[in-house]
C-alpha positions in Angstrom: 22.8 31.3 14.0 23.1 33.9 11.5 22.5 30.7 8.2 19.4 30.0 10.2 18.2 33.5 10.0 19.3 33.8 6.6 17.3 30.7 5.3 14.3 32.0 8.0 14.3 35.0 5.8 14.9 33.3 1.8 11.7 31.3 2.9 10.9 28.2 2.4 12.9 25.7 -0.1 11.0 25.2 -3.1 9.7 22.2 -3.5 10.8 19.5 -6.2 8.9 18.4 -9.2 7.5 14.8 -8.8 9.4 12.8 -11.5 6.4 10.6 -13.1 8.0 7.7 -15.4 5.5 6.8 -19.0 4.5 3.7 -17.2 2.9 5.1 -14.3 -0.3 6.4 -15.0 -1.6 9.2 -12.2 -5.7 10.4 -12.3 -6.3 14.5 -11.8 -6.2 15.2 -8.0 -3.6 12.5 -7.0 -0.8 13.7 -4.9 2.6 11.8 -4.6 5.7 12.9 -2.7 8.3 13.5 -4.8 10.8 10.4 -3.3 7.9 7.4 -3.9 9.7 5.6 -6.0 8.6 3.2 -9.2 10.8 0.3 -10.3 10.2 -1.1 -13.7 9.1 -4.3 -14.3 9.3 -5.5 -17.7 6.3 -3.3 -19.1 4.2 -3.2 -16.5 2.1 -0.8 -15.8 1.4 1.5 -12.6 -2.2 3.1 -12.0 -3.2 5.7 -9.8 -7.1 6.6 -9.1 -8.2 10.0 -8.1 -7.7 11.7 -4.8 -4.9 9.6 -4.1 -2.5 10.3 -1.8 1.4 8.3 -1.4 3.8 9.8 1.3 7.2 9.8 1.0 9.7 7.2 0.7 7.2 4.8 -0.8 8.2 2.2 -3.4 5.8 0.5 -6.1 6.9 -2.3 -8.6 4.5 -2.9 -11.8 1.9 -4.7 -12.1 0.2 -2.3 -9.8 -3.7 -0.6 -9.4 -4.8 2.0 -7.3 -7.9 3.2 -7.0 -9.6 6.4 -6.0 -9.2 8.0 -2.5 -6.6 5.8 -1.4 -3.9 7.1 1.5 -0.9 5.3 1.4 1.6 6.7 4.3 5.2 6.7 4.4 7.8 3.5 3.8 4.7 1.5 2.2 6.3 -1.1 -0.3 4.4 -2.9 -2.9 5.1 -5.4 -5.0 4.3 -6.7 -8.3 0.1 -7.7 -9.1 -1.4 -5.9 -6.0 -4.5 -4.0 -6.8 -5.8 -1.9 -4.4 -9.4 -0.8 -4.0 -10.9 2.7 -3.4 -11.0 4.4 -0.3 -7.9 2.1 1.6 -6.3 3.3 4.2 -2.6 2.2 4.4 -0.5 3.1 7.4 3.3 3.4 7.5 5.9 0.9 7.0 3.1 -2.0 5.2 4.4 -4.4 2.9 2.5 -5.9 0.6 4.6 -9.0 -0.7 3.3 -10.9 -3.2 6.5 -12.5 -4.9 8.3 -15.7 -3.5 10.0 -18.6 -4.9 9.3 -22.3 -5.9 11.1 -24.6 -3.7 14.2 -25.7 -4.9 17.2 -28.1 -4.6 19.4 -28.6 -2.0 22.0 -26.4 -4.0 19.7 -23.5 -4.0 16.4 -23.9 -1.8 15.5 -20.4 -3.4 14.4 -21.5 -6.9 12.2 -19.8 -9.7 10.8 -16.6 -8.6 6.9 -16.7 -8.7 4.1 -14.2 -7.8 0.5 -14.8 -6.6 -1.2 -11.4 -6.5 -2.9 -9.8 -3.6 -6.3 -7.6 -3.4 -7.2 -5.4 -1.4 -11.2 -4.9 -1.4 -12.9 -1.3 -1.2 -12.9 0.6 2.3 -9.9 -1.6 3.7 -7.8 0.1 6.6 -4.3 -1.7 7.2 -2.5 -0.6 10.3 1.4 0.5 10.6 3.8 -2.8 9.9 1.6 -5.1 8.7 3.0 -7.3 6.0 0.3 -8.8 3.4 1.9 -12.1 1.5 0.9 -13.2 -2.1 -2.3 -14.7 -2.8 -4.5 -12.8 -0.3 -7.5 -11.0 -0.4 -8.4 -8.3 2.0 -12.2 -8.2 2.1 -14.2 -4.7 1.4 -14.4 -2.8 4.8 -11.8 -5.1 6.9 -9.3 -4.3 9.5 -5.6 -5.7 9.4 -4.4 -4.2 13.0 -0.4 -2.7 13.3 2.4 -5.5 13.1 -0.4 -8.2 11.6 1.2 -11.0 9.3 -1.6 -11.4 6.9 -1.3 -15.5 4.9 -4.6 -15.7 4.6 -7.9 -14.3 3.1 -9.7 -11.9 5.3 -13.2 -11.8 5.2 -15.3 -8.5 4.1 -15.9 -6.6 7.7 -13.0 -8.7 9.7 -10.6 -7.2 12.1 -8.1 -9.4 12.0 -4.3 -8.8 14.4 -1.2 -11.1 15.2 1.5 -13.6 13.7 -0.2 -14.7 12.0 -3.1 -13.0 11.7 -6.2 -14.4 13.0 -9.6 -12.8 13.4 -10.7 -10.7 16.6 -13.9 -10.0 16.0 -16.6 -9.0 12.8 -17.4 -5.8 12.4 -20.5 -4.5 12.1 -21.4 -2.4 8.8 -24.7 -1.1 9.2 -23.6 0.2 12.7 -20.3 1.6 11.4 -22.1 3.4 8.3 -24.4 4.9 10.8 -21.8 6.4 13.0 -19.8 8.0 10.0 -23.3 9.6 8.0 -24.7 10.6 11.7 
């Protein structure tokens, strides 16, 4: 009782510095917590737009682009050659997976490892969960719902749900414009 008044009292504990390594590049008015990690890869390099925003306990492996007004939310991992556009949403717990390997022999099916980027268009939201494998492309303005497999492109103005994913239904863009300027 008395420790929790004591640290009621001290205030609150300062926070730490975010530790940004040479290859990471970060744009004025980007905000990272300070436990998103970076892990090297070779000399790769990490960008981060404007107005950007990672939550904690995110991890991001080089080759990667961010653009500008991006939210990224907690637990998000992304792998190497993924560029992300502006204004994507990102929702906790997505992976974005673009590294596999070439089939193999017997001894080993797991042979050379080999990645296949992914993009992620302008104005994309990706729900909580959802994994996004190498080689797709999320068009600008789609949907991928929570818990979605993503193996395929997704077309611009597509929400798309399920294992795999597959489409629900197009959007509408003029009609989703007008309720966000009206």
């Amino acid at each position: 009782m008395l420790r929790r008044l004591l640290r009621k009292l001290a205030g609150p504990e300062p926070v730490k510095p975010v530790t940004i390594p040479d290859f990471v590049t970060v744009a004025p008015g980007a905000w990272l917590d300070p436990t998103v990690r970076f892990s090297p890869h070779e000399k790769d390099r990490v960008t981060i737009g404007t107005k950007t925003s990672i939550w904690r306990q995110g991890e991001l492996c080089p080759p990667v682009t961010i653009g500008d007004g991006v939210f990224i939310n907690r637990d998000v991992y992304i792998r190497p050659h993924t560029t992300i556009g502006h204004r994507v949403s990102i929702g906790p717990f997505v992976k974005l997976l673009t590294d596999s390997h070439e089939l193999s022999n017997v001894g080993k099916r797991a042979g050379k490892s080999i990645y296949t980027p992914i993009v992620i268009e302008d104005g994309v939201w990706i729900g909580a969960a959802a994994i996004i494998l190498g080689g797709v492309t999320l068009g600008r303005g789609c949907v991928v719902a929570a818990g979605a497999v993503v193996t395929k492109n997704v077309a611009p103005d597509t929400l798309v749900a399920g294992v795999p994913a597959k489409m629900i239904r197009q959007l509408d863009p003029l009609r989703d414009a007008e309720q966000r300027d009206g």
